[in-house]
NUVOTOR-778528 format. One line per field, with one value per atom (N, C-alpha, C): atom name; x, y, z; residue number from 1. Coordinates in Angstrom, 3 decimals. Layout:
N
site <- CA / ...
xx <- X / ...
yy <- Y / ...
zz <- Z / ...
pos <- NUM / ...
This chain:
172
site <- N / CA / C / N / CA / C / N / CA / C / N / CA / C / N / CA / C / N / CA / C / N / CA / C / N / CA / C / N / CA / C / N / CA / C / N / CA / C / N / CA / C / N / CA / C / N / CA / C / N / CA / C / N / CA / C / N / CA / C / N / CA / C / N / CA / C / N / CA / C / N / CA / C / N / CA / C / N / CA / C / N / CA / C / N / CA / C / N / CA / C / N / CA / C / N / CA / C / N / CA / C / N / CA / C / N / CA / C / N / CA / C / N / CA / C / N / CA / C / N / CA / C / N / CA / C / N / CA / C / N / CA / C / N / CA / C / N / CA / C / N / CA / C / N / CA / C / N / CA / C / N / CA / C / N / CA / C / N / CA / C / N / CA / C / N / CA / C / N / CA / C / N / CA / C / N / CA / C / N / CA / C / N / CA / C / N / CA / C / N / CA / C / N / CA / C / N / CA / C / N / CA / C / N / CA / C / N / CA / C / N / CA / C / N / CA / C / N / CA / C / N / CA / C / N / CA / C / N / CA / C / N / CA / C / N / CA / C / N / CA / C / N / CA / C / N / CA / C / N / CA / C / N / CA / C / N / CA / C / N / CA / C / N / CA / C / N / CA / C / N / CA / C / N / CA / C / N / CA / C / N / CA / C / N / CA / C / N / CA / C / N / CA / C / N / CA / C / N / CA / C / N / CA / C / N / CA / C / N / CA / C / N / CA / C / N / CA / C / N / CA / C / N / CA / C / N / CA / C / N / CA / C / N / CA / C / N / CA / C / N / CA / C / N / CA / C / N / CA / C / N / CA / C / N / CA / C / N / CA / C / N / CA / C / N / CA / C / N / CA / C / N / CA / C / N / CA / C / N / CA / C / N / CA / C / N / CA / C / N / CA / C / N / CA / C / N / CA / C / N / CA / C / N / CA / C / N / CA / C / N / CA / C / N / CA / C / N / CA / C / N / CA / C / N / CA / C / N / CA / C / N / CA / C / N / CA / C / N / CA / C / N / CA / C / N / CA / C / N / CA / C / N / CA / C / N / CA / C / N / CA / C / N / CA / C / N / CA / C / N / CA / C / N / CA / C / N / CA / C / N / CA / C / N / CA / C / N / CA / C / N / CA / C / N / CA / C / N / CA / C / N / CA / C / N / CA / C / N / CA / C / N / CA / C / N / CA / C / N / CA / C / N / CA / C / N / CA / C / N / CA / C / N / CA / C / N / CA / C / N / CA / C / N / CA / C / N / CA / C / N / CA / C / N / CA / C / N / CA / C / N / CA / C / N / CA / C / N / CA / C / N / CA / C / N / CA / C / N / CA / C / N / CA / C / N / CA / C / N / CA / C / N / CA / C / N / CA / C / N / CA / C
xx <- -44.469 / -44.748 / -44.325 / -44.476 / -43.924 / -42.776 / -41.941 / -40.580 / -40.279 / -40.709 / -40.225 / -40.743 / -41.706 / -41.767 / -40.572 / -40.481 / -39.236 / -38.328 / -37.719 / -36.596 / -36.659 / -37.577 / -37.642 / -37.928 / -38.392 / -38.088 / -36.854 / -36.321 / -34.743 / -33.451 / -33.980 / -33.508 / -33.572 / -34.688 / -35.108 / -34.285 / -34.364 / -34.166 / -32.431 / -32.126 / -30.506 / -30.516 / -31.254 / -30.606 / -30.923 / -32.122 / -32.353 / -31.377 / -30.826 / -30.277 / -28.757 / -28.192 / -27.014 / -26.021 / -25.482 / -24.875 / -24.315 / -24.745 / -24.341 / -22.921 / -22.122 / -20.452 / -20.147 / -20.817 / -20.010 / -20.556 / -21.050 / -21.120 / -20.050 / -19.715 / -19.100 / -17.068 / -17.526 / -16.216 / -15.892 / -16.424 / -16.188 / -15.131 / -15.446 / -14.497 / -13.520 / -13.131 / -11.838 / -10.857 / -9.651 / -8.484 / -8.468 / -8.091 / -7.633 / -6.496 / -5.906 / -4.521 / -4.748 / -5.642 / -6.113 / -6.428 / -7.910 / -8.539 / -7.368 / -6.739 / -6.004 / -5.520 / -4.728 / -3.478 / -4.286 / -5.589 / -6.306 / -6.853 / -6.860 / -7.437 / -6.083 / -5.106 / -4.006 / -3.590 / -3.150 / -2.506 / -3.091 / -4.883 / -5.412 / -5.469 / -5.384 / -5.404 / -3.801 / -2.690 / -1.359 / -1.533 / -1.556 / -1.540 / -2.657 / -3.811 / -4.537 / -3.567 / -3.145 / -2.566 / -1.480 / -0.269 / 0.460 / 0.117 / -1.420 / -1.658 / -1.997 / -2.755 / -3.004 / -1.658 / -0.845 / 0.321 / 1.250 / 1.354 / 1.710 / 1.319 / 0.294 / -0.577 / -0.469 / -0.497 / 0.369 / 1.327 / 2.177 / 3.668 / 4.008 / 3.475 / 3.567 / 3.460 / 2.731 / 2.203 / 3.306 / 3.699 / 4.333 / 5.606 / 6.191 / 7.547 / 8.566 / 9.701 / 10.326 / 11.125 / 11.809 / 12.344 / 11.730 / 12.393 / 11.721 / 11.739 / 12.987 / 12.987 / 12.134 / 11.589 / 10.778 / 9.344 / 9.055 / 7.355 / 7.637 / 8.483 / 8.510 / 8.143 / 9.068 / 8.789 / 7.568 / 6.984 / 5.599 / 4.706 / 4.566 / 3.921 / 3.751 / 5.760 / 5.073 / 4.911 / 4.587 / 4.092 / 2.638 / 2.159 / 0.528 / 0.037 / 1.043 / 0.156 / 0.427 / 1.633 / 1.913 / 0.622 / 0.484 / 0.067 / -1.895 / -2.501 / -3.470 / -3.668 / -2.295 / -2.523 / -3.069 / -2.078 / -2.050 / -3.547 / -3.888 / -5.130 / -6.429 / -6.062 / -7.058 / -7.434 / -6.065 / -5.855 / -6.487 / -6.522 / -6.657 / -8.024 / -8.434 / -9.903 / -10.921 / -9.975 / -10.948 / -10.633 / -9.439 / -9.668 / -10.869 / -11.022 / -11.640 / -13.307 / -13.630 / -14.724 / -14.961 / -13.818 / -13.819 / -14.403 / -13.977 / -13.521 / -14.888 / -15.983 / -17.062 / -16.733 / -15.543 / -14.852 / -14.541 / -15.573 / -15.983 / -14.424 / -14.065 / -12.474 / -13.059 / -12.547 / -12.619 / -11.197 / -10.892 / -9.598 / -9.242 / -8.350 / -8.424 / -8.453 / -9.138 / -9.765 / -8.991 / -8.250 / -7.511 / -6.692 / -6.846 / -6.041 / -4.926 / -3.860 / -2.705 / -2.341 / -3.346 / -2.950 / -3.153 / -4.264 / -4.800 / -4.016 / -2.957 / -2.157 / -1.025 / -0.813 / 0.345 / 0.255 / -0.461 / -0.922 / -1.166 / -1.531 / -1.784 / -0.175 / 0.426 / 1.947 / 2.504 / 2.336 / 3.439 / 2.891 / 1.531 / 0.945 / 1.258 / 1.693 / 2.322 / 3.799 / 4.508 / 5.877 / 5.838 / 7.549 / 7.539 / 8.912 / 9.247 / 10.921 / 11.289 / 12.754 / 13.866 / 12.769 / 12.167 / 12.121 / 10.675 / 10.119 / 8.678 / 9.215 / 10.102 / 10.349 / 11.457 / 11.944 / 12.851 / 11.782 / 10.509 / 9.611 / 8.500 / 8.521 / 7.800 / 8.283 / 9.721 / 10.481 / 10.598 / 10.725 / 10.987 / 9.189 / 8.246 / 6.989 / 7.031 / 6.975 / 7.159 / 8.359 / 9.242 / 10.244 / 9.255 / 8.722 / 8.239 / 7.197 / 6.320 / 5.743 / 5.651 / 6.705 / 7.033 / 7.504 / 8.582 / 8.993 / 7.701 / 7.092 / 5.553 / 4.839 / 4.611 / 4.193 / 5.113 / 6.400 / 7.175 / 6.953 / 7.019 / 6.986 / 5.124 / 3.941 / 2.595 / 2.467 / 3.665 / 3.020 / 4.316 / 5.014 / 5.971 / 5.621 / 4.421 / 3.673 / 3.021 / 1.715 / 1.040 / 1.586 / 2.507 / 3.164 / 3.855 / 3.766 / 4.269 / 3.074 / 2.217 / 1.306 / -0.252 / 0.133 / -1.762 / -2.111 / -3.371 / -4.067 / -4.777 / -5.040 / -6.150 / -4.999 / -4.379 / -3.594 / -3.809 / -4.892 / -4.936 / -3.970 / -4.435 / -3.925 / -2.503 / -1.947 / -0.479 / -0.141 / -0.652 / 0.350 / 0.554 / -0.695 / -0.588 / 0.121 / 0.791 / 1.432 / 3.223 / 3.018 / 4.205 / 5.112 / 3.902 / 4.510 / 4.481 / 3.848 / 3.995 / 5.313 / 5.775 / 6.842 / 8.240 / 8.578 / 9.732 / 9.339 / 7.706 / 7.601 / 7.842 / 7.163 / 7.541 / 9.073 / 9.769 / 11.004 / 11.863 / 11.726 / 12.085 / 11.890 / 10.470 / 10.096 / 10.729 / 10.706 / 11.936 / 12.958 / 13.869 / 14.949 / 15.297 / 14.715 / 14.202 / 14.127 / 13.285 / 12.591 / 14.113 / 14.743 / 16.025 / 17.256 / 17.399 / 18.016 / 17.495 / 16.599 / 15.890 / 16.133 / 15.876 / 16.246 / 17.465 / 18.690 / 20.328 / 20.631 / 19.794 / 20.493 / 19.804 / 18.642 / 17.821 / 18.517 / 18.658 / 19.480 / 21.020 / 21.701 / 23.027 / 22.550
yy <- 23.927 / 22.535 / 22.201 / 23.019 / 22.887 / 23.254 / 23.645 / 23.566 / 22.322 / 21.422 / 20.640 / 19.279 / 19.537 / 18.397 / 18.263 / 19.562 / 19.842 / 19.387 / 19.990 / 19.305 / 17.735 / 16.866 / 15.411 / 15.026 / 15.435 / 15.130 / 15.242 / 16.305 / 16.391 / 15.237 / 15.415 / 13.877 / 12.526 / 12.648 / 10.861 / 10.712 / 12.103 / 12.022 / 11.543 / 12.454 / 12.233 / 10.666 / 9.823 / 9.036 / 7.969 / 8.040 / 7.336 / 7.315 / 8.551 / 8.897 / 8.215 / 8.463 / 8.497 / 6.933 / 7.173 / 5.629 / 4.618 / 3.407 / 2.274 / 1.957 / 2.819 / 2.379 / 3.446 / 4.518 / 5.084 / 4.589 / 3.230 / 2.444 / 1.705 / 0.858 / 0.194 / 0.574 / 1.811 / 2.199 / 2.771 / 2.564 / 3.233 / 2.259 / 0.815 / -0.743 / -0.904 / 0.005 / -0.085 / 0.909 / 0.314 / 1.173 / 2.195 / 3.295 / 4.809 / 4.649 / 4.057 / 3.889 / 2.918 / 2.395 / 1.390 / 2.360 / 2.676 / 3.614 / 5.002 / 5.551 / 6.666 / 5.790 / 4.990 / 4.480 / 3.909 / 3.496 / 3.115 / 4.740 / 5.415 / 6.579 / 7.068 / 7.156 / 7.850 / 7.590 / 6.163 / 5.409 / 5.484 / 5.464 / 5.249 / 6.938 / 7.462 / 8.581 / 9.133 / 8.841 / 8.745 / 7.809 / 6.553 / 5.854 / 6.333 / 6.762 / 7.368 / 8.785 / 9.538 / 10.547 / 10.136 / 9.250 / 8.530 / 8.284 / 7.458 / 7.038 / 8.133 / 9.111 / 10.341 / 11.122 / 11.268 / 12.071 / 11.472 / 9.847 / 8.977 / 8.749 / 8.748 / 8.735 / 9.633 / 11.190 / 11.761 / 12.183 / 11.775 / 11.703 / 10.328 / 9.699 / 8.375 / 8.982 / 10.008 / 10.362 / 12.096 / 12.794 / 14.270 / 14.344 / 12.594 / 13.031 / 13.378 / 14.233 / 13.866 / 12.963 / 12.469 / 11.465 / 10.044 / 9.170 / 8.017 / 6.941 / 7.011 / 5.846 / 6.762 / 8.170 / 8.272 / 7.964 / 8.176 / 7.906 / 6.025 / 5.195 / 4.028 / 3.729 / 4.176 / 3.927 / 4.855 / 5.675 / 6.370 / 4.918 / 4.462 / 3.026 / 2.454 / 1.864 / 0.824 / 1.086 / 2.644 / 3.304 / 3.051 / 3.024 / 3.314 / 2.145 / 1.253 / -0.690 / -0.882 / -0.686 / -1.371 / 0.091 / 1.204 / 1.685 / 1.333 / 1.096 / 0.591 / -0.882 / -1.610 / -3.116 / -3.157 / -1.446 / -1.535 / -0.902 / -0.049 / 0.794 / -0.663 / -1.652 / -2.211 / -3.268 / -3.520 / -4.273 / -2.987 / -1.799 / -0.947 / -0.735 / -0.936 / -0.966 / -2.054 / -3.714 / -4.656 / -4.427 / -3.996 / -3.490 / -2.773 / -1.473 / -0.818 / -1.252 / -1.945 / -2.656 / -3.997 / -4.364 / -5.522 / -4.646 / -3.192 / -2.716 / -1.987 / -2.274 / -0.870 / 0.483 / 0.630 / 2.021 / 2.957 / 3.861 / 5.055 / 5.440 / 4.875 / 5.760 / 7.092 / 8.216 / 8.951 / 9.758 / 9.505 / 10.225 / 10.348 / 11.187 / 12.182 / 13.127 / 14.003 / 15.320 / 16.343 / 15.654 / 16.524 / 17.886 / 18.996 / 20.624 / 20.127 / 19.195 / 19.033 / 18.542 / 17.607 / 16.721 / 17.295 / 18.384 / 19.236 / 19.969 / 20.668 / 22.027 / 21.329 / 19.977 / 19.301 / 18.848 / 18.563 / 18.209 / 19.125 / 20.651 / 21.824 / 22.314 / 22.108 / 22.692 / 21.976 / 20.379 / 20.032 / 19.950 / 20.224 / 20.246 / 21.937 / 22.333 / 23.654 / 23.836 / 22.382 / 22.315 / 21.559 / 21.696 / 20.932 / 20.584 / 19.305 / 19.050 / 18.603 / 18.806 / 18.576 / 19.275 / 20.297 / 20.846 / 20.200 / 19.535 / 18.636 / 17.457 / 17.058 / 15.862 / 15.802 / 16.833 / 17.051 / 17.126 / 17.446 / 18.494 / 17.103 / 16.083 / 15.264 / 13.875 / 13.629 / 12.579 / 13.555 / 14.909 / 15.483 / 15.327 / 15.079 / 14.923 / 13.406 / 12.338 / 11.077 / 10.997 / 11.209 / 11.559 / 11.712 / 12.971 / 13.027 / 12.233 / 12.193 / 11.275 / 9.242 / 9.232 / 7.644 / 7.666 / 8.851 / 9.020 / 9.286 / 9.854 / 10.011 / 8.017 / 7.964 / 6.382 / 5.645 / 5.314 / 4.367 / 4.801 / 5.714 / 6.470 / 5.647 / 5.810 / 5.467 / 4.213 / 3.327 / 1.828 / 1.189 / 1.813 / 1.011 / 1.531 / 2.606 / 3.030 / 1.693 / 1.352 / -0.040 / -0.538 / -1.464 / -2.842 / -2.712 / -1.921 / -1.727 / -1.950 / -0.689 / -0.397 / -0.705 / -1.200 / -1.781 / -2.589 / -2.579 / -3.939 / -5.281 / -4.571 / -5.631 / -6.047 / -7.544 / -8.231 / -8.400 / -8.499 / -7.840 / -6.936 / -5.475 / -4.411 / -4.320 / -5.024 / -5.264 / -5.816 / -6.830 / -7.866 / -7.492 / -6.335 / -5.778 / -4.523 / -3.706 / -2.804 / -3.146 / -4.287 / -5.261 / -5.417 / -6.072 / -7.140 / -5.706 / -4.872 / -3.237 / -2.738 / -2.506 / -1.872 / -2.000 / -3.368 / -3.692 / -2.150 / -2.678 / -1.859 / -0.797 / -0.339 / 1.155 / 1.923 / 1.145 / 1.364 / 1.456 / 0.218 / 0.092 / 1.419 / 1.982 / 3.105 / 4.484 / 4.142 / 5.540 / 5.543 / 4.689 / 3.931 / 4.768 / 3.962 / 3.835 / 6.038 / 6.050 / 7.856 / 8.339 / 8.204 / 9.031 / 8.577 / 7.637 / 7.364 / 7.600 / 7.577 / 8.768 / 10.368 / 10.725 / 12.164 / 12.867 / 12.157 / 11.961 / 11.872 / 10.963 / 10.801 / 11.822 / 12.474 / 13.375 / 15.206 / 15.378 / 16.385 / 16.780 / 15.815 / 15.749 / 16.720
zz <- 17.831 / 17.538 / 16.112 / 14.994 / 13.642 / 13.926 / 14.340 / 14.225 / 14.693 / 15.987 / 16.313 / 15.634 / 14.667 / 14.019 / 12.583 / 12.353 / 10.737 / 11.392 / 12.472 / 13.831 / 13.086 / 13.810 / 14.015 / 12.600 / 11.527 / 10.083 / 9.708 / 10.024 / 9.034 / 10.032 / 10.818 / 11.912 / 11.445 / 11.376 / 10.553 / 8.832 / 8.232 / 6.635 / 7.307 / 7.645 / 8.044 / 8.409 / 9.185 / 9.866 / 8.790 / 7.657 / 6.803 / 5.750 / 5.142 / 4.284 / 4.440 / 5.622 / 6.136 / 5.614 / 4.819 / 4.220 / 5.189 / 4.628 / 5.522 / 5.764 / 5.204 / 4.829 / 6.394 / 6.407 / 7.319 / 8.882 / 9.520 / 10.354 / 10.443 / 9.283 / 9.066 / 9.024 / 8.324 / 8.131 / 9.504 / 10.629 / 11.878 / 12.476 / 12.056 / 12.920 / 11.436 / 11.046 / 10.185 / 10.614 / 11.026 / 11.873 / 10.887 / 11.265 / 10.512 / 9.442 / 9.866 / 9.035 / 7.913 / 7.773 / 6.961 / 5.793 / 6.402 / 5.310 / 5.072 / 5.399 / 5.000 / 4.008 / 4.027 / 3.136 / 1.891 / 1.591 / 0.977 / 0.236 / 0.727 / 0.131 / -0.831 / -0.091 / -0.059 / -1.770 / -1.369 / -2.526 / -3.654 / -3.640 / -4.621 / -5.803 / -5.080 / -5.265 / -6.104 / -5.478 / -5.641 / -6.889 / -7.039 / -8.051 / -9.413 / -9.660 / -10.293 / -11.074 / -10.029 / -10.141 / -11.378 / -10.697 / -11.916 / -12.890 / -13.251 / -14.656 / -15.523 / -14.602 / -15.934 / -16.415 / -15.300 / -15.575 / -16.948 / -16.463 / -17.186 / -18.626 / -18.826 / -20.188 / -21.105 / -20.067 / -21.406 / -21.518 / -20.826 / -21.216 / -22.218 / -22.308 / -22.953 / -24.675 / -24.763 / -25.849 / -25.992 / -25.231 / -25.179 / -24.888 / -24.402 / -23.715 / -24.897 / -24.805 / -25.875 / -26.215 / -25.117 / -24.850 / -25.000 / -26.767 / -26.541 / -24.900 / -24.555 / -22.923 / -22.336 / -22.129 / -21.355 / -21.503 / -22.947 / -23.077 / -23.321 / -23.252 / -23.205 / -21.134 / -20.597 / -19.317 / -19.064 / -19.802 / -19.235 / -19.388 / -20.831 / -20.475 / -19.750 / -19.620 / -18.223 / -16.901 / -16.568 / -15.587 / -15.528 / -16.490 / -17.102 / -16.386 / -17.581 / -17.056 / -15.446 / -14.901 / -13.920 / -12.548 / -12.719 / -11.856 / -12.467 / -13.321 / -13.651 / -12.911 / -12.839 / -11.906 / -10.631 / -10.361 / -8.695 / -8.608 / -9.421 / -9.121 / -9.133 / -10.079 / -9.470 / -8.411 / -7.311 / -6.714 / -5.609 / -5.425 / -4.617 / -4.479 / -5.540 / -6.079 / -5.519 / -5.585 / -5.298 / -3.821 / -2.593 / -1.483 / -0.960 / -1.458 / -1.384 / -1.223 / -2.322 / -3.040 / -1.741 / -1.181 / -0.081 / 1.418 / 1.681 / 3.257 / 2.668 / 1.296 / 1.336 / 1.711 / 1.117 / 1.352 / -0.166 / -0.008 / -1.574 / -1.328 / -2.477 / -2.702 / -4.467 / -4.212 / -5.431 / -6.022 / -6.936 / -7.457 / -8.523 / -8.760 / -10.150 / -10.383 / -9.314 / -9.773 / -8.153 / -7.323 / -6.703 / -7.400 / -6.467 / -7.177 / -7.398 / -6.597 / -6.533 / -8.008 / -8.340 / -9.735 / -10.439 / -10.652 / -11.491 / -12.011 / -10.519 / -11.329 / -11.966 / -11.205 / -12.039 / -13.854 / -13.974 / -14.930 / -15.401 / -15.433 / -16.226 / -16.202 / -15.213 / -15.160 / -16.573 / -16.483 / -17.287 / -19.099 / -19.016 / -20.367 / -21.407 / -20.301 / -21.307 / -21.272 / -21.127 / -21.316 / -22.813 / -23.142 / -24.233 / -24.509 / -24.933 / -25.005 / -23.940 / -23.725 / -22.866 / -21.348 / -21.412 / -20.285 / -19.882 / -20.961 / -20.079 / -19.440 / -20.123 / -19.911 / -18.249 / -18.273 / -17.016 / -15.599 / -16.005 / -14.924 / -15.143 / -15.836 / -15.750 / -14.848 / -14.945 / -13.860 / -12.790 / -12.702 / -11.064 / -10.199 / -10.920 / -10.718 / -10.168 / -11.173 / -10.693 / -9.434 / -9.242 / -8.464 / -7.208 / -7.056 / -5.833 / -5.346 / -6.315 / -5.967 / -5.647 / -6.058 / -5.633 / -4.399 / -4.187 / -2.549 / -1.847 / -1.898 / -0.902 / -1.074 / -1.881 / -2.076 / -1.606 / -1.245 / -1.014 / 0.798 / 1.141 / 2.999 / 2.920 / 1.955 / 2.367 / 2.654 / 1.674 / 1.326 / 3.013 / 3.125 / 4.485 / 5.609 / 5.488 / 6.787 / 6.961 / 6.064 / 5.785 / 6.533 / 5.133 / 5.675 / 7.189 / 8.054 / 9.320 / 9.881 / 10.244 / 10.668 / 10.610 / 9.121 / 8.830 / 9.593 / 10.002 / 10.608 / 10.227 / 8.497 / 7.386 / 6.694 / 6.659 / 6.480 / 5.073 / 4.329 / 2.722 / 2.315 / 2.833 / 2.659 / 3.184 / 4.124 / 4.202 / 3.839 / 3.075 / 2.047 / 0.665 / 0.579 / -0.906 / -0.971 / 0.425 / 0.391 / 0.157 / 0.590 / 1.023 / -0.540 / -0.605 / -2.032 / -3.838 / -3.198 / -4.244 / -3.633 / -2.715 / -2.615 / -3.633 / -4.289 / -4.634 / -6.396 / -6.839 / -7.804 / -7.545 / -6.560 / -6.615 / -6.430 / -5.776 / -5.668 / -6.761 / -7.978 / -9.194 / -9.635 / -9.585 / -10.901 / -10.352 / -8.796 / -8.415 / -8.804 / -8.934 / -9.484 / -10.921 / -11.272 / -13.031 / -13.700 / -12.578 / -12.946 / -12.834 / -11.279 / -10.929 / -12.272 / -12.537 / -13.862 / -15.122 / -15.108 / -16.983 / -16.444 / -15.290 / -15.310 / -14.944 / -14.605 / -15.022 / -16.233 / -17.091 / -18.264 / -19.119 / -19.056 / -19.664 / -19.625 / -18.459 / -17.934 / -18.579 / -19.090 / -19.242 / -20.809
pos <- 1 / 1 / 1 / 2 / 2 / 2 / 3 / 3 / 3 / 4 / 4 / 4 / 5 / 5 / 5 / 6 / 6 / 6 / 7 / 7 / 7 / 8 / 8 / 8 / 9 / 9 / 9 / 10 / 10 / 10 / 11 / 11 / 11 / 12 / 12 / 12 / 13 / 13 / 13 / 14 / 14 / 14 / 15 / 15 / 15 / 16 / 16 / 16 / 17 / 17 / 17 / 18 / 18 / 18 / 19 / 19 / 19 / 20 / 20 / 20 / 21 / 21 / 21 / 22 / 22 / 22 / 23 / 23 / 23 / 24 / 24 / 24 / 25 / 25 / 25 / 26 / 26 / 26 / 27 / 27 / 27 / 28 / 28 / 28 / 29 / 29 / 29 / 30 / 30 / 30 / 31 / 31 / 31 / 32 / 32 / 32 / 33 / 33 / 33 / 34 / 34 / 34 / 35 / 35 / 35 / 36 / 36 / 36 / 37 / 37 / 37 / 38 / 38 / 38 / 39 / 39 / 39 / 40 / 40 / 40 / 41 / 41 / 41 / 42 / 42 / 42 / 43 / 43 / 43 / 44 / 44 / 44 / 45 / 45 / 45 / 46 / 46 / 46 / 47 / 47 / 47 / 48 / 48 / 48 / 49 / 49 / 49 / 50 / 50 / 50 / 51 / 51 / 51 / 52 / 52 / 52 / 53 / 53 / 53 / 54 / 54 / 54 / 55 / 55 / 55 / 56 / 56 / 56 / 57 / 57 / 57 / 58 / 58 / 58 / 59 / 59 / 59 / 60 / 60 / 60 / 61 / 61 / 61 / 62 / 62 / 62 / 63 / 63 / 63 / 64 / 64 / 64 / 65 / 65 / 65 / 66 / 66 / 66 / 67 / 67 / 67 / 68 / 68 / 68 / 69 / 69 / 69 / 70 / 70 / 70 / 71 / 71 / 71 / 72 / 72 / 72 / 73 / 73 / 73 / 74 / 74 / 74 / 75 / 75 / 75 / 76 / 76 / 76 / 77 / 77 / 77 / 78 / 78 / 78 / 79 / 79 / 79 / 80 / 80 / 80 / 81 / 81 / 81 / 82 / 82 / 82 / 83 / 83 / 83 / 84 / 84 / 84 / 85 / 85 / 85 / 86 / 86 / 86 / 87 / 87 / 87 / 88 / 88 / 88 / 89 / 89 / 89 / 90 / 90 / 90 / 91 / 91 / 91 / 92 / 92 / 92 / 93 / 93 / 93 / 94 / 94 / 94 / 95 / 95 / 95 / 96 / 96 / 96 / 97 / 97 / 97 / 98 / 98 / 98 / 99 / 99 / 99 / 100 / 100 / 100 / 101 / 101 / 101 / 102 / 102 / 102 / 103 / 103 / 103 / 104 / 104 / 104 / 105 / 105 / 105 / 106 / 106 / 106 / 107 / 107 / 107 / 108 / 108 / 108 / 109 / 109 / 109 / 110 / 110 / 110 / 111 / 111 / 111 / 112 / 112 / 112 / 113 / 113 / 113 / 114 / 114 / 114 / 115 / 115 / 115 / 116 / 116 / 116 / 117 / 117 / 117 / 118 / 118 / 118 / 119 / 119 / 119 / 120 / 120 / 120 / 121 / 121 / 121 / 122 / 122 / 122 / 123 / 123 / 123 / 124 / 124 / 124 / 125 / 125 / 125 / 126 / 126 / 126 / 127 / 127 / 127 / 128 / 128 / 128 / 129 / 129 / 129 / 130 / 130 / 130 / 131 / 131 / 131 / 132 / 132 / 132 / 133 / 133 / 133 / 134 / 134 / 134 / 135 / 135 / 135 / 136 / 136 / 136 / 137 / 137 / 137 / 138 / 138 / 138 / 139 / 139 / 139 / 140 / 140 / 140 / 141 / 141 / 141 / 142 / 142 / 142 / 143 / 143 / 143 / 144 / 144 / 144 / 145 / 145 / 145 / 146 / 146 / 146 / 147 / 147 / 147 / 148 / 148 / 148 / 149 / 149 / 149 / 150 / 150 / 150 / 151 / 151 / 151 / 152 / 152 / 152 / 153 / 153 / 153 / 154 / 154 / 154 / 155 / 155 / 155 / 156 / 156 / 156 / 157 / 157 / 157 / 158 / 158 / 158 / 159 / 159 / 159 / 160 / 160 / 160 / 161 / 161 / 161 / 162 / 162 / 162 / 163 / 163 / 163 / 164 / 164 / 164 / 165 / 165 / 165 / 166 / 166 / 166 / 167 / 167 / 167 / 168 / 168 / 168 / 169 / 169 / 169 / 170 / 170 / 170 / 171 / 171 / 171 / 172 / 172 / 172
């Protein structure tokens, strides 16, 4: 009988405890919330990478375009943010291994060779963001979130652009 009352306590704590977002977040298509996680996470990732390269690159055009990496992925982070903040969907990022080792990789470079290993970083990662944000604008269902994947794409394309031409001319 005491077991089956601890049983029906840790039942109730659970069902009390249990956050109201994940009801809610049940009538939000999958592809919604992935791409909302995804991005925010991806874009976060950029600003730290960004920030200190802004400050380590050796290359003045590169710690100039680390800037306007900074501002313009800080815009998007908070347009991703008031999403998020709209769909009651806990986004957390920053603290992924992936960004972690990146960011420990390129903080014990220095020169020509941080700066080479810092656009092959942005590099990949805008190609993963440019494939997340035209999954969206295809596939999303929250017409927010596809108009804001939509109307980000031209940026992100630019800064691939932009990265693949600082790390041609960096390389030489």
């Amino acid at each position: 009988m005491r077991a089956l009352m601890t049983s029906v306590a840790l039942s109730l704590a659970v069902l009390v405890t249990q956050s109201p977002l994940r009801a809610e977040e049940k009538n939000k298509p999958e592809v919604d919330l992935n791409f909302l996680d995804k991005a925010f996470s991806c874009s976060v990732a950029e600003v730290k990478l960004s920030e200190y390269a802004a400050k380590h690159a050796n290359d003045e055009k590169v710690r100039d375009f680390a800037d306007q990496l900074v501002k313009d992925h800080k815009a998007l982070n908070t347009r991703l943010a008031e999403n998020a903040k709209r769909l009651k969907r806990a986004v957390v990022a920053g603290q992924e291994k992936e960004t972690k080792e990146k960011y420990d990789r390129l903080a014990k470079l220095k020169g020509n060779e941080y700066d080479v290993e810092y656009l092959q970083c942005l590099i990949e990662g805008h190609e993963k963001a440019i494939k997340l944000f035209e999954q969206e604008s295809k596939n999303g269902s929250d017409s927010d979130l596809k108009t804001m994947a939509t109307n980000n794409l031209s940026i992100i394309k630019k800064h691939l652009e932009d990265a693949r031409s600082h790390l041609a001319r960096v390389k030489k």
